[in-house]
C-alpha positions in Angstrom: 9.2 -2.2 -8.3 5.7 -0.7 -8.6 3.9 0.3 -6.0 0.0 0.0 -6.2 -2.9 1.1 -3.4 -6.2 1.0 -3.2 -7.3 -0.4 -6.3 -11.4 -0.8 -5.0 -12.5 -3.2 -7.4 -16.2 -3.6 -7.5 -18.6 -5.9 -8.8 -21.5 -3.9 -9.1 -23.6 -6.9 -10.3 -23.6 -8.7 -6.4 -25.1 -7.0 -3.3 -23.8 -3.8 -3.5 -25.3 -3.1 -7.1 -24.9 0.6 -7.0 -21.7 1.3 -5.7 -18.8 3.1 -7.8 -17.2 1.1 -10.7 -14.9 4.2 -11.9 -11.9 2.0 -10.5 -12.7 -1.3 -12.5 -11.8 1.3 -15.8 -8.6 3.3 -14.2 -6.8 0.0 -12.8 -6.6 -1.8 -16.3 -5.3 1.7 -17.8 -2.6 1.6 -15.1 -1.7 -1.8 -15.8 -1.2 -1.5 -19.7 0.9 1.6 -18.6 3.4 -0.4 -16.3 3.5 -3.2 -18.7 5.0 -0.9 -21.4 7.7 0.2 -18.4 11.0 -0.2 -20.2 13.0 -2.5 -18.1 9.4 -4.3 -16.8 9.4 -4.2 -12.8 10.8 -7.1 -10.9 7.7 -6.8 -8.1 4.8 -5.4 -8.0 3.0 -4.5 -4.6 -0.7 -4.0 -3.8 -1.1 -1.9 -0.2 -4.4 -3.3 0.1 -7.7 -2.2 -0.4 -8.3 -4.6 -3.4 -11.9 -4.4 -2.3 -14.5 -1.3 -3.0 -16.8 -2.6 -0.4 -16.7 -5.6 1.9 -14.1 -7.9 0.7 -16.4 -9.6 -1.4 -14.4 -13.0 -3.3 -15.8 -11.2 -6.4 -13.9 -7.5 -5.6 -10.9 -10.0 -5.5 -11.7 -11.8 -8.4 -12.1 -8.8 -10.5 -9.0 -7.5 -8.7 -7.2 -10.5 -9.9 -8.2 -10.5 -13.2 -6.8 -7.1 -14.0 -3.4 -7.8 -12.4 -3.3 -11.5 -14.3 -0.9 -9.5 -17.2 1.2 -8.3 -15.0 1.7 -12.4 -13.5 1.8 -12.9 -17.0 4.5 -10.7 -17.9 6.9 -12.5 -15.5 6.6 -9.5 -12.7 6.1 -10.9 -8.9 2.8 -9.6 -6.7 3.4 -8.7 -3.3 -0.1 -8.6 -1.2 -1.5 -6.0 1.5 -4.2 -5.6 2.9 -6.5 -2.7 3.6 -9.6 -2.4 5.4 -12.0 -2.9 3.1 -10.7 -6.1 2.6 -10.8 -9.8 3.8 -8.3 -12.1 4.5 -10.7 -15.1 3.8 -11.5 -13.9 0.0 -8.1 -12.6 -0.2 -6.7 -16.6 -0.1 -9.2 -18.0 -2.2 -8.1 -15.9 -4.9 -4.9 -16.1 -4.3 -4.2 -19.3 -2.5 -0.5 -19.7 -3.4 0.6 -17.0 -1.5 0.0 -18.3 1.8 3.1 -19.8 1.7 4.4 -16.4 1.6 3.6 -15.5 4.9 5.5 -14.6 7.9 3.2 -14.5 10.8 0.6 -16.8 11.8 -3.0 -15.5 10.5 -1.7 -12.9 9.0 -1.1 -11.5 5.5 2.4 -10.4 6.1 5.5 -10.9 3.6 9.0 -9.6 2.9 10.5 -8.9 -0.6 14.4 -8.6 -0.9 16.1 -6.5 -3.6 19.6 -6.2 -4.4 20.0 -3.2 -1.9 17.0 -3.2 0.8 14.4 -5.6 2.5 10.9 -4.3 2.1 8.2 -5.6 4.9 4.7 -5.7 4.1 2.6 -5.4 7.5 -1.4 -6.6 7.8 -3.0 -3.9 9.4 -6.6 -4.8 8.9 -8.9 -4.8 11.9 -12.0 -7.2 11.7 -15.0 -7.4 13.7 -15.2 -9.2 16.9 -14.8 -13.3 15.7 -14.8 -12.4 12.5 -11.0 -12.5 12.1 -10.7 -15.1 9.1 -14.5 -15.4 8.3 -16.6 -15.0 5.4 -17.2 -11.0 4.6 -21.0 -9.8 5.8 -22.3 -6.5 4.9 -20.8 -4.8 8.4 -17.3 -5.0 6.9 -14.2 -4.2 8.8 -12.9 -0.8 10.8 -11.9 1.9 9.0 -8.9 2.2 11.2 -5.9 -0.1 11.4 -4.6 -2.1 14.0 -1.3 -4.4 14.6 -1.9 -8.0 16.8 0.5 -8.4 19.8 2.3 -11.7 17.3 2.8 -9.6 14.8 4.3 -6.7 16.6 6.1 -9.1 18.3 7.3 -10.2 14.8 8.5 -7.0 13.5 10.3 -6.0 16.9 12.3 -9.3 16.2 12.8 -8.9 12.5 14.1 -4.9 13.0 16.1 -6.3 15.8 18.0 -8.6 13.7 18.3 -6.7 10.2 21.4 -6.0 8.8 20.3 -4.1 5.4 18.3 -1.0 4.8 14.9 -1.5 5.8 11.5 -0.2 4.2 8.3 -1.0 6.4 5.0 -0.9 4.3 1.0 -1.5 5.4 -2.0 0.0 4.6 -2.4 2.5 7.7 0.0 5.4 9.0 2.5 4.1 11.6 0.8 6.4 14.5 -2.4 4.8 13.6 -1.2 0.9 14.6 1.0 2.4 17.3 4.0 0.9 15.7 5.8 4.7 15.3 8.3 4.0 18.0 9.3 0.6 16.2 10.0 2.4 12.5 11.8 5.6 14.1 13.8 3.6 17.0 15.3 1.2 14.1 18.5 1.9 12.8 17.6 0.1 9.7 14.6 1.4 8.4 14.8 4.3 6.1 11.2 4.8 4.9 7.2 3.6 5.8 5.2 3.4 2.8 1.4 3.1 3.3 -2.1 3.8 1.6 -5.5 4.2 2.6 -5.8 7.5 2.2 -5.7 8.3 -1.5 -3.0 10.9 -1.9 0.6 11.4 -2.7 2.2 13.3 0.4 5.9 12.7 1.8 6.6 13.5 5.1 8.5 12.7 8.6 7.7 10.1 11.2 9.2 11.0 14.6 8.7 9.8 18.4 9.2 12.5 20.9 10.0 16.1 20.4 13.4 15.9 22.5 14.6 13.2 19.4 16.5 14.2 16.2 15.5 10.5 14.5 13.3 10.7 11.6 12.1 8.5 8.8 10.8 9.7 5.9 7.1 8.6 5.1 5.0 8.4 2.0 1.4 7.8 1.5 0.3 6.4 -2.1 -2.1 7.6 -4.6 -5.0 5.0 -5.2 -5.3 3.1 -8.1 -8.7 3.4 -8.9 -10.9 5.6 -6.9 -11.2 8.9 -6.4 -8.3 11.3 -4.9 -4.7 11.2 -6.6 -5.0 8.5 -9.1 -2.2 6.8 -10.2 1.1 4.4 -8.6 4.5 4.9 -7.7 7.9 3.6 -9.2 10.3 1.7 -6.7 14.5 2.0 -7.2 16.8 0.6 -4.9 20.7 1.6 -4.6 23.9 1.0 -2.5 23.2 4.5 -0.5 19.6 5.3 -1.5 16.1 4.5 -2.4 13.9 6.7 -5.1 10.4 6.8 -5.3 8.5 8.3 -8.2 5.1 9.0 -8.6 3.3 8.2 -11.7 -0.1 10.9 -11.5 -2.5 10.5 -13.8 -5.9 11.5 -12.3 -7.0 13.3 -9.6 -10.9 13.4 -8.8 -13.5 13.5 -6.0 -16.6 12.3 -8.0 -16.7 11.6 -11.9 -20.3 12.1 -12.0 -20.5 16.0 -12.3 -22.7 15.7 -15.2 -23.1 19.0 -17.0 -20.3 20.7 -14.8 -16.8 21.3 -15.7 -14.0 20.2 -14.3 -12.1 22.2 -11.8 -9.2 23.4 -12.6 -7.1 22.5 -9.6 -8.0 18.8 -10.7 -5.3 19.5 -13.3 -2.9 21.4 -11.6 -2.7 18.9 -9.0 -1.8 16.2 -11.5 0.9 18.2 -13.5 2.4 19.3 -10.1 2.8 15.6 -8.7 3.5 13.5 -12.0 7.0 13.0 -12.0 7.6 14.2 -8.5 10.8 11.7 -6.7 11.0 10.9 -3.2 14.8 10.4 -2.2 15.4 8.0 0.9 19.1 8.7 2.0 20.8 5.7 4.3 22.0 8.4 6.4 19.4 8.4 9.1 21.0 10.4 12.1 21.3 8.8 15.5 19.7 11.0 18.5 22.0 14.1 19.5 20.3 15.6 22.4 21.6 11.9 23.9 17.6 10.5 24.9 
């Protein structure tokens, strides 16, 4: 599987004329480079953000287009959403998926491999009765948030799973609230997310008194600024791998006349390549809480 976030499509041509296109270049690249991926991925999955700005239908559209050779190429698109998004635009574009979803009003799905269950959560937060409407200028919140039904949801579907489990969204699990959930679970071995444009692995607890971990690891974007890149997926019978695929790292392109700083480059070379190893070995509490 590939693992794609915050792709921030733009079309600079409607309202926001002057925003950042530097994504609508770097996603294509990415594509052509995970379409010449020898065996092709079985799934590929978008942690939301498709939007630069608002969650205009035409981010989407554009979004869409670039992925289309990847539909093309027989690999299967799991959707996310981030909070620069819109659920509204989101099923215009791509209206077969609703029959994907898990929880009422939401943009929530589960992919099954031949070793683990993946779950993809919807962690936007809209405006006040703007759940479901057309985007305006306003947006949503920068932060996450999870809906009593769909926490409700994933307490019943960790409840009840049998197989190694991987919980994905767009925020960090402490900033939905859902920490507890992912660490209490003696199925889930990893929470992948986005939204904040750079690779990092590291541990999820709840409580100081309680040995149970699960490893986490945020995503480098896939199209604007920060670690600039996607991630590689592999399930097996005791294990999970991730791999990071780096191949940019900036803050702003438009330095005109100034060189590039050299820790741009370091950065890359030290996180291209880099694997993230998810053990099904997660320990139960010893201190007995």
């Amino acid at each position: 599987m590939v693992f794609l976030a915050d792709i921030h499509q733009h079309d600079n041509t409607v309202r926001w004329k002057n925003g950042p296109t530097q994504a609508n270049e770097v996603l294509p690249q990415l594509v052509r480079e995970i379409l010449a991926l020898r065996p092709l991925p079985a799934n590929i999955v978008v942690f939301g953000d498709f939007s630069a700005s608002c969650g205009w239908v035409e981010d989407f559209r554009l979004a869409a287009a670039a992925l289309n050779p990847l539909s093309d190429a027989g690999i299967a698109l799991t959707l996310g959403v981030g909070n620069h998004d819109n659920r509204s635009s989101l099923m215009k574009v791509f209206p077969g998926y609703k029959s994907r979803l898990l929880v009422p009003e939401r943009i929530v799905s589960k992919v099954s491999t031949p070793n683990a269950d993946l779950i993809m959560l919807d962690t936007l937060k809209s405006r006040e009765g703007e759940d479901w409407a057309e985007p305006t200028s306003k947006g949503s919140y920068v932060d996450g948030t999870i809906d009593p039904v769909q926490r409700a949801w994933l307490n019943d579907t960790l409840a009840a799973a049998k197989r190694p489990t991987f919980v994905c969204a767009h925020h960090h699990a402490r900033e939905v609230g859902i920490a507890k959930e992912i660490v209490t679970s003696p199925t889930v071995y990893g929470y992948i997310f986005g939204h904040e444009h750079v690779f990092a692995e590291d541990f999820l607890h709840y409580g100081y008194s309680d040995s149970r971990t699960v490893q986490t690891v945020t995503l480098p974007s896939g199209g604007f600024w920060g670690d600039i890149g996607y991630a590689l997926f592999r399930t097996f019978e005791n294990r999970a791998e991730l791999a990071v695929r780096q191949t940019d790292f900036y803050f702003n392109r438009r330095w005109e006349g100034k060189p590039r700083p050299k820790n741009w480059d370091a950065r890359v070379r030290a996180h291209d390549g880099l694997t993230v190893t998810f053990w099904y070995d997660k320990p139960g509490n010893f201190y007995g809480a």
